[in-house]
C-alpha positions as CSV (number, residue, x, y, z in Angstrom):
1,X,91.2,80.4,112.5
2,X,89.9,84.1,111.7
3,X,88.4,84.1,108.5
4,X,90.6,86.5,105.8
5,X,88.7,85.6,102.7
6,X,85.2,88.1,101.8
7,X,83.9,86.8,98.5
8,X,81.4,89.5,97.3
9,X,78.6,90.2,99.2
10,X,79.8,88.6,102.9
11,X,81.5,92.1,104.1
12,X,78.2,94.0,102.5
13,X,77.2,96.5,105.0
14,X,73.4,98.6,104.4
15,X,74.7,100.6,101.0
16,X,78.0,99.3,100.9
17,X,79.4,96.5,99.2
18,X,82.8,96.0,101.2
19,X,83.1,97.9,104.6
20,X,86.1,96.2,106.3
21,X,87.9,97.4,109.6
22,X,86.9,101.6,109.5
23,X,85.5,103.8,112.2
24,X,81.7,102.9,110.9
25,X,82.1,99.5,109.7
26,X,79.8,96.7,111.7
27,X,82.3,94.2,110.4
28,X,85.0,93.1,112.8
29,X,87.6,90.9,112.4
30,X,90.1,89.7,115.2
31,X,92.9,91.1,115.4
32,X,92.7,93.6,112.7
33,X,93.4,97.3,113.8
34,X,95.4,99.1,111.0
35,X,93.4,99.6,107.8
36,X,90.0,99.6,106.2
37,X,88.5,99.6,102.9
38,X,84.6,100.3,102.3
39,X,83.3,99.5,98.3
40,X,80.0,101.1,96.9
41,X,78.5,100.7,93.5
42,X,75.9,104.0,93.2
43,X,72.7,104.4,90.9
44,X,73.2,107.7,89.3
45,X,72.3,110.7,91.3
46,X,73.0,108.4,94.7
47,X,75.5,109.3,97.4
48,X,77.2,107.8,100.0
49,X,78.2,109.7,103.5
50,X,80.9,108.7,105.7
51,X,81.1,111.1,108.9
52,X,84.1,112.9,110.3
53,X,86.0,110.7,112.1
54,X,89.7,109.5,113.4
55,X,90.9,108.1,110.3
56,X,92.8,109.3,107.2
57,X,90.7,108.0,103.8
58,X,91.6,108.0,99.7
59,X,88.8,107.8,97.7
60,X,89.7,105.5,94.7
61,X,86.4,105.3,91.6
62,X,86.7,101.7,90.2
63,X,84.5,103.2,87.1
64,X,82.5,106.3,86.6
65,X,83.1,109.8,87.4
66,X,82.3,111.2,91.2
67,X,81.8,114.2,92.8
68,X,83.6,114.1,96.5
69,X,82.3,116.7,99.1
70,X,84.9,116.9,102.1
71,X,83.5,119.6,104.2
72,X,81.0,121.2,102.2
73,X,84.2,121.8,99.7
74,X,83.1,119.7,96.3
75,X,85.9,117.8,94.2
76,X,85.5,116.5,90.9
77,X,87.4,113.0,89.9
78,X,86.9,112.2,86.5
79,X,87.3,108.6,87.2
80,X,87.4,105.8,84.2
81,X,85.6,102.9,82.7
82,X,86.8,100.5,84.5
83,X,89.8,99.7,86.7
84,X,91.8,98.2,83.3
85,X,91.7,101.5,81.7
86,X,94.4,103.1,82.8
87,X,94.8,105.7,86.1
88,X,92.0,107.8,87.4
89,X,91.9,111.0,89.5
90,X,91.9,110.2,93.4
91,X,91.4,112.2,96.3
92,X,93.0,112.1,100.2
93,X,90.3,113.6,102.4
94,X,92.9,113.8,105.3
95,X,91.6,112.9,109.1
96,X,88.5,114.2,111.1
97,X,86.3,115.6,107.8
98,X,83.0,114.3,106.6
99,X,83.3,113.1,103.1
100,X,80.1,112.5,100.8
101,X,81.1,111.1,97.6
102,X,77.9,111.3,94.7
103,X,77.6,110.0,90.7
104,X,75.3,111.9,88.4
105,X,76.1,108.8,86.0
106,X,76.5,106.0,88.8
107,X,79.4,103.8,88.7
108,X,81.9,102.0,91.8
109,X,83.9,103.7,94.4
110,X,86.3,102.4,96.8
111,X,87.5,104.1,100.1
112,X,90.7,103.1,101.5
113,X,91.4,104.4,105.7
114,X,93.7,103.7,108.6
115,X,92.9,105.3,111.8
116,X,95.8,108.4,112.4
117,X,96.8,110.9,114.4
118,X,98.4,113.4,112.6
119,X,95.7,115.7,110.2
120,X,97.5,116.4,106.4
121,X,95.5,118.6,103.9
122,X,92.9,117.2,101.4
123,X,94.5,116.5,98.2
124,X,93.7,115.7,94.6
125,X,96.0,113.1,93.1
126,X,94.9,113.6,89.6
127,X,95.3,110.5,86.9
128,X,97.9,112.5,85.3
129,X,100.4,113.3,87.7
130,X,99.7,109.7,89.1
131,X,103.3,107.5,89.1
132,X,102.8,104.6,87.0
133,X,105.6,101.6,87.7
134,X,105.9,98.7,85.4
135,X,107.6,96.6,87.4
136,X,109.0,92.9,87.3
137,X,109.6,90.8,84.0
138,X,108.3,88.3,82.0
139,X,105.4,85.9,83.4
140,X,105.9,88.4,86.7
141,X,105.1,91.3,84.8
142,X,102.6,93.9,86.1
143,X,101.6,97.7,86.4
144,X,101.6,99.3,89.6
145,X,99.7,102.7,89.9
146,X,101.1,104.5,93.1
147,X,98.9,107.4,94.2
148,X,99.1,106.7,97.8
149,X,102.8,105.8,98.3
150,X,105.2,108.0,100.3
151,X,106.9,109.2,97.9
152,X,103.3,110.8,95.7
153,X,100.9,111.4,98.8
154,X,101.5,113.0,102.2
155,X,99.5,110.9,104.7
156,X,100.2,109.7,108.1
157,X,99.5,106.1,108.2
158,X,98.5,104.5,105.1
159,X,100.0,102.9,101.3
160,X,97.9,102.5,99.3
161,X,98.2,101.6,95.3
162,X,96.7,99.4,92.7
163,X,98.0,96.7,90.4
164,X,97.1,95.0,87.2
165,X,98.3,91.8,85.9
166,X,97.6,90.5,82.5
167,X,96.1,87.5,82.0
168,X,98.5,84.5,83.1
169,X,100.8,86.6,84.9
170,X,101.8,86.4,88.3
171,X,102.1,89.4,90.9
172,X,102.6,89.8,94.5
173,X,105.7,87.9,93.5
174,X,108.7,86.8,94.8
175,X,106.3,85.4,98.0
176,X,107.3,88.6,100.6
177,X,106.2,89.5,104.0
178,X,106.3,92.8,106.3
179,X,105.0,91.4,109.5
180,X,107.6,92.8,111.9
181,X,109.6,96.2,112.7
182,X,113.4,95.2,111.9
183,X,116.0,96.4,109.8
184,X,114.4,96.0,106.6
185,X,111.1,95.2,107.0
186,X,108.3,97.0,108.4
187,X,105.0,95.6,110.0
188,X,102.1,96.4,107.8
189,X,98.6,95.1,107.2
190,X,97.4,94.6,103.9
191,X,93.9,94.4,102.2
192,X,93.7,93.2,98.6
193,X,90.3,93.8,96.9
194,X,90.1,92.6,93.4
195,X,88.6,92.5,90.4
196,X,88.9,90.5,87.1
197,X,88.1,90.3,83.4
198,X,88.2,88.4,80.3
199,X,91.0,89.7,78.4
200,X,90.7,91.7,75.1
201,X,90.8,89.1,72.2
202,X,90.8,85.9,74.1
203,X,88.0,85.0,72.4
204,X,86.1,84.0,75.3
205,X,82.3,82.7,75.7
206,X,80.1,84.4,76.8
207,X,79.8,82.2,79.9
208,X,83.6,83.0,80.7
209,X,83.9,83.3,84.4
210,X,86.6,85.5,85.0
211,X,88.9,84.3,88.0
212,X,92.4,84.5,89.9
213,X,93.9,83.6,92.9
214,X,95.9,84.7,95.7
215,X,98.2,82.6,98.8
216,X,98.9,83.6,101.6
217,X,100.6,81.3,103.8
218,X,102.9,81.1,107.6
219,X,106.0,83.2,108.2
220,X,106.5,82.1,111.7
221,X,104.2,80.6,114.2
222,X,101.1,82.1,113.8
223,X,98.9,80.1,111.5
224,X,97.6,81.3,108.4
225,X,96.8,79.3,105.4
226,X,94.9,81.1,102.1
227,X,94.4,79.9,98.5
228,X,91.7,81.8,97.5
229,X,89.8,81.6,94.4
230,X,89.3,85.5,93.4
231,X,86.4,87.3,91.1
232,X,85.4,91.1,91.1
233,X,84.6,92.6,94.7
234,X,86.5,89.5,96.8
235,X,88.5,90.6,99.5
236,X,91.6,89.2,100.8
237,X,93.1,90.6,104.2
238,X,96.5,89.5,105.2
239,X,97.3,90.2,108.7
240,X,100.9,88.5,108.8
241,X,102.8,85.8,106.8
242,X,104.5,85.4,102.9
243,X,101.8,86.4,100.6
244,X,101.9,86.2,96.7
245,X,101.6,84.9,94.5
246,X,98.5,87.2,93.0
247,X,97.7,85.2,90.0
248,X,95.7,86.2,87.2
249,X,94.6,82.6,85.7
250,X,94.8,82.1,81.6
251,X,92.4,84.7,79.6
252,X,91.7,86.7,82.8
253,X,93.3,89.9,83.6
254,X,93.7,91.0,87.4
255,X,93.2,94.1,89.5
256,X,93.8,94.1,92.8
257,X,93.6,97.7,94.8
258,X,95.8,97.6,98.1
259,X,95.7,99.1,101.7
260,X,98.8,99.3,103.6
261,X,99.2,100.2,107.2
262,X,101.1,99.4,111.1
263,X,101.7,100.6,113.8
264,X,105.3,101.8,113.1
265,X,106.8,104.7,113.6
266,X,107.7,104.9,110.0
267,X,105.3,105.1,107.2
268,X,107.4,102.9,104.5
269,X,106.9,99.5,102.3
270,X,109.6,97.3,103.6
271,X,109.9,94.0,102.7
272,X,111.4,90.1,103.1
273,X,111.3,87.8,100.3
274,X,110.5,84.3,101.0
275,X,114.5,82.9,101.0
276,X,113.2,79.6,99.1
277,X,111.7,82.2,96.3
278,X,113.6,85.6,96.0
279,X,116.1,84.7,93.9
280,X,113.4,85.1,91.4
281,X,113.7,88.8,90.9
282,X,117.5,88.1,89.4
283,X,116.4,86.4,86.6
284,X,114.3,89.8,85.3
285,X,117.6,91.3,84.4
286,X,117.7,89.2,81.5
287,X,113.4,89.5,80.3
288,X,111.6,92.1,78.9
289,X,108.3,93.8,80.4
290,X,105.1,91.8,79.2
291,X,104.3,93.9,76.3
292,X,101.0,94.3,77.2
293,X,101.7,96.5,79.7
294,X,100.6,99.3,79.9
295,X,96.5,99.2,80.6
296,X,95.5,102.0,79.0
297,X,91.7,103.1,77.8
C-alpha cells in the first residue's frame, strides 16, 4: 500500500522540512497529482526560493514574521507566535511567479500549491480580514480559519484552511469523504500537516510529549487503512476514503493546516458523511461551543 503517513523529517527535502507533491519536490507518491505542501523552519536572515512554475501557492508562517518576494514585488506578513495564537497574515502568489519568502527573526513557513491553469492576481489575505468559523459543538468543537476557501480567496484549484482543536476534542468529525464528482460531493485530495502542544494550564511535565491522531479508513474498494499517531511537522495525505476523526488526545491541543484540490470542474468543499456517523452533527443543536474557543494570542 502507498505509504500516506510522513512523520517529521521522512518528506525533508535539502532546506525543507516537508516538500510533498509540487513542481520541485523530489518526493513522489503514487497516485498523488492535485496538491502540495512544502514546510521550512529559517535561521534569521535565511530565505527560501521556489521558482516560477505551473502551480498556484499560499504562503502560510506557522510562527514568525516573513517577508515574501513574488516577482521582485516584496510583501510583508506579520505572522504570529505560533499556530495557537490566533490568525496570521497570508499571501496567494497566483501561478507562474517566483516566490522567495525571507525572516530577519527566523521562524516556520508553510507553502500550500496545486498545479492550475488559470493565472489570479497575488493577494494579501491579512489576519484581520481572515474568516474565523467556530464550528461544531461540545467534544467536536474546533476553530476553523478560512483564508483560502472560495468564498475569502480567488484561486483556481486549491482550499486551503487551518484548524485547531482543544485538547480532547475531536475534529474532522462526523467521519466524511469527497472522493468522487456527484451531486453533493466533490473529489478532492487532502493534506493534513500538524502540529501539537501541551495545553495552557494542564500542568504538564516537562517531559510531556504532545500527541494526536488522525483515521483515515475505506470508502469503497480501494484500500486504505490510517491510524496515525501525530506530533508537530507529521503529515497525513488522504487520497480517497472517510477520514476523521482528527483527535487532539487529553492535555494536547491540535493544529492541523489543510490542502484541498481535484480535478473538477468546480472548485468547492463537498462532502458525504459516513451514514453510520452523521447523525452526529444533530446533536450540536442542543451544546454549546467549547468555551475555549477562540485561540487567541
Amino acid at each position: 500500500m502507498t505509504n500516506w503517513v510522513y512523520p517529521l523529517g521522512t518528506a525533508a527535502d535539502g532546506t525543507w522540512d516537508v516538500s510533498i507533491g509540487t513542481s520541485d519536490s523530489s518526493l513522489t507518491v503514487d497516485g498523488w497529482a492535485h496538491t502540495g505542501l512544502k514546510v521550512a523552519t529559517l535561521a534569521a536572515g535565511a530565505a527560501v526560493e521556489l521558482p516560477a512554475a505551473g502551480e498556484e501557492r499560499i504562503v502560510v508562517p506557522l510562527n514568525g514574521s516573513f517577508t515574501v518576494t513574488v516577482d521582485g514585488t516584496d510583501y510583508q506578513l506579520a505572522g504570529r507566535a505560533s499556530v495557537f495564537s490566533g490568525t496570521t497574515d497570508v499571501l496567494y502568489s497566483g501561478t507562474g511567479r517566483a516566490v522567495t519568502i525571507s525572516s530577519s527573526g527566523g521562524g516556520r513557513v508553510a507553502v500550500a500549491t496545486a498545479p492550475a491553469n488559470a493565472s489570479y492576481p497575488t493577494r494579501l489575505v491579512s489576519a484581520a480580514e481572515t474568516p474565523v468559523e467556530l464550528r461544531g459543538a461540545g467534544n467536536c468543537s474546533r476553530q476553523v480559519h478560512n483564508f483560502g476557501t472560495p468564498a475569502a480567496l480567488e484561486a483556481d484549484r486549491f482550499i486551503v484552511c487551518e484548524v485547531l482543536t482543544p485538547a480532547g476534542n475531536w475534529s474532522s468529525y462526523p467521519p466524511h469523504k469527497h472522493d468522487e464528482e456527484k451531486d453533493g460531493e466533490t473529489s478532492l485530495e487532502e493534506i493534513y500537516y500538524f502540529e501539537t502542544q501541551v495545553a495552557s494550564g494542564s500542568g504538564a511535565p516537562a517531559e510531556a510529549d504532545a500527541i494526536g491522531y488522525q483515521r483515515v479508513y475505506a470508502s469503497d474498494e480501494r484500500p486504505i487503512d490510517v491510524a496515525a499517531e501525530v506530533r508537530t511537522g507529521d503529515v497525513v495525505l488522504v487520497p480517497y476514503g472517510w477520514h476523521g476523526p482528527a483527535m487532539a488526545a487529553p492535555g494536547y491541543d491540535l493544529y492541523y493546516l489543510n490542502v484541498m484540490a481535484g480535478p473538477g470542474p468546480v472548485r468547492e468543499w463537498l462532502i458525504s458523511d459516513d451514514p453510520h456517523h452523521g447523525w452526529v452533527r444533530q446533536t450540536w443543536e442542543s451544546q454549546n461551543i467549547d468555551p475555549r474557543l477562540p485561540f487567541r494570542a
